[in-house]
C-alpha angles and dihedrals in degrees: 000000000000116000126269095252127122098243087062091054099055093046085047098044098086088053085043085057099031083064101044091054087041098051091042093057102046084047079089096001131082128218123273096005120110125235123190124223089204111200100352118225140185097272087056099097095167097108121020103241112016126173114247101221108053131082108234125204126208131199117162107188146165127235090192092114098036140297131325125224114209119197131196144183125226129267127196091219132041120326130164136179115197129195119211137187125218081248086058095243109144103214088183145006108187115196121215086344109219094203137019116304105227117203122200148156120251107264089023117122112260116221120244112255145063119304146122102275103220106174109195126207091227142040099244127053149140145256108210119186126202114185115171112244109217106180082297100106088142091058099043093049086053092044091047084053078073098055099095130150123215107216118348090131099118133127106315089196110125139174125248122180111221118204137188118289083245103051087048082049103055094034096057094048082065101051086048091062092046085046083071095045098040127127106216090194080072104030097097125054133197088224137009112281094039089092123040110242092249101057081036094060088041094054090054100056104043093039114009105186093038119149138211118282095243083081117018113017110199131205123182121210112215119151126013129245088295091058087243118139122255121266139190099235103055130065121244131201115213123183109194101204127242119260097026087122131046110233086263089059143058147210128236131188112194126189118227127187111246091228092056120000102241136121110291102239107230135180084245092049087215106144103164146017119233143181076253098043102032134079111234124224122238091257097052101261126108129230115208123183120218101201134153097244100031104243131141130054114331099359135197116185108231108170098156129048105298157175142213138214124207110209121187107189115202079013111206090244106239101020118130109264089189114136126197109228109188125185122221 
């Protein structure tokens, strides 16, 4: 049992969430078998910012009685399978995978074949798909059909540390403040010890099932040019840059809620602006309008205290993520 400091609360807070997610899932879920969100809306509470045009798949296994073979068909447009540990650490995202994805425990016996090797810190993890929904929603229900995993049916018990109310208290007021210095390009790892506990922590809370840079880079938009916080009540002017995204990528930019960090509900249900949803400026950048109501180019309806969340899938390593965020 780890002692009641706030230091050990803050190393132990992405297994604490991990769980959580994992037990509410297999309350109407099994082992080792995939569900699909479809098009996620603001009533889905089952990840803290999700983006709203992708259909997300969810498998929450065990390796405790050996490895676990995923297998996957293939999609013309952006399609992702992520492997997570209960620690959050994200030893692989393969994009469009081109063989079986084979998931084992160090020590364990690999079976003989071709596949991605993905070997995981804990026992229980979890696959989770992404796969871009452009106005397709038919094609992309009969490809997930396809998404199966062979095993993964172990032992689901895991750990969680619990601390004093005072000790939670004080640590996450702590992870609150980092969440406002963090760099989302370092706030997931591969393996434990490529993020320090506290971003890592951060990058939990504000994103958990975030994933490293290499594959998916993150900005968040907070406050406009004036450093003031977004509200409901004002328009905002946001301007995404050119070259954030190689040709086989795209950008998304998803509105939160700043009370709980879902999707806003609105009349419209437009939740996001993507390279498929968006009209693109002659010099390669993008102008979205974050509006009450939702009007103006690119618009997003707001109408309540919010955030935003820049995502650059298959990022260009290195580009300026910097929006311009202008208040009208």
């Amino acid at each position: 049992m780890l002692q009641d400091s706030i230091e050990n609360y803050i190393k132990e807070y992405p297994n604490q969430e991990q769980v959580k997610m994992m037990k509410a899932w297999l309350t109407e879920n099994e082992p080792g078998t995939f569900t699909f969100t479809g098009l996620v809306d603001p009533t889905d509470a089952t990840v803290v910012t999700p983006q709203a045009t992708v259909d997300y798949g969810y498998n929450w296994f065990s390796l405790s009685d050996g490895p676990a073979i995923v297998d996957t068909p293939q999609y013309k447009y952006f399609f992702s399978v992520s492997i997570f540990d209960m620690k959050h650490n994200i030893p692989a995202v393969i994009v469009n995978p081109d063989k079986p994805i084979l998931i084992v425990r160090p020590g364990q016996p690999i079976t003989e074949g071709t596949y991605h090797v993905v070997y995981l810190e804990t026992d229980q993890g979890l696959v989770f798909t992404r796969m871009v929904v452009i106005d397709n929603m038919a094609e992309v229900r009969e490809l997930s059909r396809s998404i199966t995993m062979q095993g993964g049916n172990g032992d689901m018990h895991r750990d969680v540390q619990r601390f004093s109310p005072e000790i939670e208290k004080a640590a996450q007021a702590i992870i609150d403040v980092a969440i406002g210095y963090a760099d989302p390009d370092i706030a997931f790892g591969k393996k434990s010890g490529d993020v320090g506990d506290i971003t890592h922590a951060a990058g939990v809370k504000i994103g958990q099932l975030g994933t490293p840079a290499d594959t998916v880079r993150y900005l968040p938009i907070l406050v406009d040019g004036n450093g003031e916080p977004l509200n409901g009540s004002a328009t905002y002017i946001v301007t995404v840059p050119a070259g954030i995204v190689h040709d086989d990528g795209y950008y998304s930019v998803t509105v939160y809620g700043a009370d709980n960090k879902l999707l806003i509900p609105n009349e419209q249900k437009v939740y996001d602006r993507t390279t498929y949803s968006s009209q693109q400026n002659d010099d390669g950048t993008y102008t979205i309008t974050l509006s009450p109501d939702g009007e103006g180019l690119n618009g997003i309806p707001t109408g309540k205290p919010f955030y935003g969340m820049l995502r650059a899938y298959v990022p260009v390593q290195g580009a300026d993520m910097t929006v311009k965020v202008e208040k009208q």
